[in-house]
Each structure stands twice: as structure tokens, then as C-alpha cells.
N, C-alpha and C positions, 0 to 999 in steps of 0.2 A: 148231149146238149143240155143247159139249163133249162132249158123249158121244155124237158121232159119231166123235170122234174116241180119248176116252177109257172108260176104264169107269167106271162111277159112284162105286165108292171113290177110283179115282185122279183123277177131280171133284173129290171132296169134301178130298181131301188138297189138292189146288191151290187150293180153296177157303178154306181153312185157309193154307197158304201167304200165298195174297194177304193177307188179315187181320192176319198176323205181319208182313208186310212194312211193310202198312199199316192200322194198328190204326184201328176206331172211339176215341176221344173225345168230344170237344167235333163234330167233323167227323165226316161219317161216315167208313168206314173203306173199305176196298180196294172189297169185294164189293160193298157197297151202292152206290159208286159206280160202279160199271157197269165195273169194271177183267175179270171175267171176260169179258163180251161183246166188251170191246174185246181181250183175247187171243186168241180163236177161230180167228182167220187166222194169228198168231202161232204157236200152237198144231197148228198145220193142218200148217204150215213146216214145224216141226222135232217131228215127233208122237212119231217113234221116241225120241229123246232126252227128251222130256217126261216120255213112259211110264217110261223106266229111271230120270229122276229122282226121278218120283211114287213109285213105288215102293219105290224106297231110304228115300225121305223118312217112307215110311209105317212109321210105331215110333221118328221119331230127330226129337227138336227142330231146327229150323229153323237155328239157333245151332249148334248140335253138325257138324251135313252142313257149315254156310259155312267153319267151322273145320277140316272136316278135307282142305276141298276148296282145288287153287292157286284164284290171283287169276285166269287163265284157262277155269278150268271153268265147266260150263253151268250150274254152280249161278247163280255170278255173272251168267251171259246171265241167265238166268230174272228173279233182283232186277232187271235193266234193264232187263227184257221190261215188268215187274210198275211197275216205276217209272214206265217213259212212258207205258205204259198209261194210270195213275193222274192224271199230270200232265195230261193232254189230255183230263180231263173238266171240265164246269161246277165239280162239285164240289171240285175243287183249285183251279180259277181263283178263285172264288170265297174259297178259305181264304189264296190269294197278295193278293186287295184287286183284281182285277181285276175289273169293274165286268160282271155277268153276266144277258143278258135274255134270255126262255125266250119 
């Protein structure tokens, strides 16, 4: 679980995180599609840096931290953490037309 790794606000910020990365619509959105679970070990990896970015994160829109950070900080890891995660479930196969049986 995350919150072996984090604390439950810095959860819930990453939780939030995923969502802004990949919003519900039509599709559902990061969290529902099971992009936290699929983080976990990700998470695991690099927990010290997760924690200092959850925490920054926590008071500053999403947009505000990518903007103030280079194109090599871990903000950006996190979006590509948060990306493949997302890609490599049913749920994006699915929204790409890729033909998905459960």
C-alpha cells in the first residue's frame, strides 16, 4: 500500500496529482484506473524524493511546481511515472481502440 510508504496526506496529494495528470471524463481518470496501485513499487524506488515532492506539491497547483521546476527534475520523472503507469492499464487500452477482454 501507499502508506507504507507515504503518509496519508502525502497519499492523498499523489492521489490528486494522478487525477490532474489524468483527469476523469468520458474515460475514467488516473486513480480509478488503478494508476496508484500500479505506482507502489515505483513509489517504493524513489520514496525519499516522492515524499519531498508530495510535500512541496501540498498548497501549489500541479502547473505552478512543472513550471517552476527544469525539464530534468523529478517532477517530470513523477508525470512519466504517472504516464506509463496509466498507459499499461485495460483502461487506456481500451480508450487507444485496442480490443480488451477481462
Amino acid at each position: 500500500m501507499l502508506t507504507d510508504h507515504l503518509s496519508a496526506r502525502q497519499a492523498g496529494t499523489l492521489a490528486a496529482l494522478v487525477d490532474t495528470i489524468v483527469p476523469p471524463d468520458e474515460h475514467p481518470g488516473g486513480v480509478e484506473a488503478g494508476v496508484l496501485a500500479a505506482l507502489e513499487s515505483v513509489v517504493a524506488a524513489h520514496v525519499d524524493a516522492y515524499r519531498e515532492i508530495l510535500d512541496t506539491l501540498d498548497g501549489q497547483s500541479a502547473a505552478d511546481l512543472l513550471a517552476a521546476s527544469g525539464p530534468e527534475s523529478f517532477v517530470h520523472t513523477v508525470v512519466g511515472h504517472v504516464m506509463t503507469a496509466y498507459y499499461n492499464t485495460p483502461t487506456a487500452w481500451a480508450m487507444v481502440g485496442f480490443a480488451v477482454s477481462e
